[in-house]
C-alpha angles and dihedrals in degrees: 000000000000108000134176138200114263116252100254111043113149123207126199129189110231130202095240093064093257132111124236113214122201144183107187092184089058090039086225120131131172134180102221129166110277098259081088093074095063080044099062087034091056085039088071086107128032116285142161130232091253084056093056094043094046087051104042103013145271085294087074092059097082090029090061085052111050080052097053088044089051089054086248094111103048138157131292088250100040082055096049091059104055120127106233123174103206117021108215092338094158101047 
């Protein structure tokens, strides 16, 4: 199955070298190894787990999953209905 990230993911550089991701819409949030970051970058558009792999290598596998289990990789149209205050506002 194709997912994307949700509109309005958050990440947050902790000091302990990991990322927290966060959804605040879906009020779901993970700490998760920084690989993740080129993961919900690639996950703009839709894309399956295959896709990542093939892309980045057999390691993104679990790492697509954990996110899609965590409700940070969803579908097109759960994307499409996330609540964000400001689109884009910082680019």
């Amino acid at each position: 199955m194709a997912l994307v990230r949700p509109q309005d993911v958050l990440l947050t550089f902790e000091p302990d070298g990991r990322i927290l991701v966060k959804s605040p819409s879906r009020n779901v949030g993970v700490k998760a190894p920084p690989p993740v970051a080129a993961i919900l970058s690639a996950c703009t558009v839709p894309q399956t787990r295959e896709a990542i792999e093939q892309m980045m290598g057999p390691w993104a596998g679990p790492l697509f999953d954990a996110l899609a289990e965590a409700g940070l990789l969803v579908t097109p149209e759960e994307a499409a209905d996330t609540p964000v205050m400001f689109h884009n506002y910082a680019g």
